[in-house]
N, C-alpha and C positions, 0 to 999 in steps of 0.2 A: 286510815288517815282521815281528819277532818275536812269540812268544805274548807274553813280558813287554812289549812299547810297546802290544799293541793290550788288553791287560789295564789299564795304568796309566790309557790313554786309557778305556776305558769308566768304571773308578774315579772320573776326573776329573770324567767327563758327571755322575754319580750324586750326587760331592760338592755341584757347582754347582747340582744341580736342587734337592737338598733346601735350600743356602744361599736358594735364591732363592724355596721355600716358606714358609721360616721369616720370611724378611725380607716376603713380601706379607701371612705372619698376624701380625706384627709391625705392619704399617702400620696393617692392617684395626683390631687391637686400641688401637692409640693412637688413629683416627679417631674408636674409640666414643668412648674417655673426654674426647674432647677435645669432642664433642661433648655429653656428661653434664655436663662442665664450663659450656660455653656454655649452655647449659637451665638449670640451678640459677643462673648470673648472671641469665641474663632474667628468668628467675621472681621472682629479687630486687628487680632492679628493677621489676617489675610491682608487686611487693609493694608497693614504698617508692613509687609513685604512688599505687596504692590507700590506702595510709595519709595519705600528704600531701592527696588528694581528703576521706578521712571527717573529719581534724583542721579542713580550712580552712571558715569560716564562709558560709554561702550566702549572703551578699551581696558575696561575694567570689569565686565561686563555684563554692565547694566544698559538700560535704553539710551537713555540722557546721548546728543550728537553734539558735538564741538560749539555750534551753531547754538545752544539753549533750548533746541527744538527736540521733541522724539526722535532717535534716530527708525533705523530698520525692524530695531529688533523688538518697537513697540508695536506687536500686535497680538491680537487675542488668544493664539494658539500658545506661540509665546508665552506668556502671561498665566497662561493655565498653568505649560508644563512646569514653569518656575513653582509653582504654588504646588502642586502634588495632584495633575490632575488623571481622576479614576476611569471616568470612559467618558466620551462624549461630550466633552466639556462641563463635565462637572467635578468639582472637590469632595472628597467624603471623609469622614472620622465616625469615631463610634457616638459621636452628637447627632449627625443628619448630614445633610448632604448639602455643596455651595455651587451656585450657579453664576457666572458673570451676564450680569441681562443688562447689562449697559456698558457700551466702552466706545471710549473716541478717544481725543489727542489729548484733554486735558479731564477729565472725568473715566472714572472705572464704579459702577452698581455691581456689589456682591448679593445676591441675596442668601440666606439661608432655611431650608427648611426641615424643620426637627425632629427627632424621632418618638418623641411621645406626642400622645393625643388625647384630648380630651371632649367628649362629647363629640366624638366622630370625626376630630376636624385634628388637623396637623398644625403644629407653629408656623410660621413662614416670617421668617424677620426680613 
């Protein structure tokens, strides 16, 4: 073989390695968002139960007390086990994991954290 075939041939090696970087950081980066994607849906929907749970009346039973007010049955434990909670007060699916890190009488904070990563680091919505 000539210096020019065995030149083009290493060129070719070199083009295809970096195609084939770009396209695994390429995947890697859609994984995240697709996965960020899924966590802000769940957490939605976690939301729009939590909300349907504090609206509906406890003889129906939901929190909501005769009164306008929370009855008994708003509290965190509660709350979890309505939503599907996996141990220890947290939610899980095959997205990542949901955590209640805020709750009182009139507010509920879900967070979510993801299960893909990207440069070391986890989603956390």
């Amino acid at each position: 073989m000539g210096t020019q075939q065995i030149l083009l041939i290493v060129l070719s090696v070199i083009i295809v390695g970096v195609a084939i970087v770009v396209g695994i950081s390429m995947f890697n980066r859609q994984a995240y968002n697709a996965n960020a994607a899924a966590i802000a849906a769940d957490a939605q929907t976690f939301a729009t139960e939590v909300v349907q749970f504090y609206r509906t009346p406890v003889s129906q039973g939901g929190a909501m007390g005769t009164d306008g007010q929370p009855g008994d049955a708003w509290e965190v434990d509660i709350v979890l086990a309505r939503l599907g909670e996996v141990d220890d007060e947290t939610i899980g699916n095959e997205n990542g994991t949901f955590e209640i890190t805020g709750f009182d009488e009139d507010e509920v904070e879900i967070t979510g954290i993801g299960n893909a990563e990207r440069n070391g680091k986890t989603l956390k919505l």
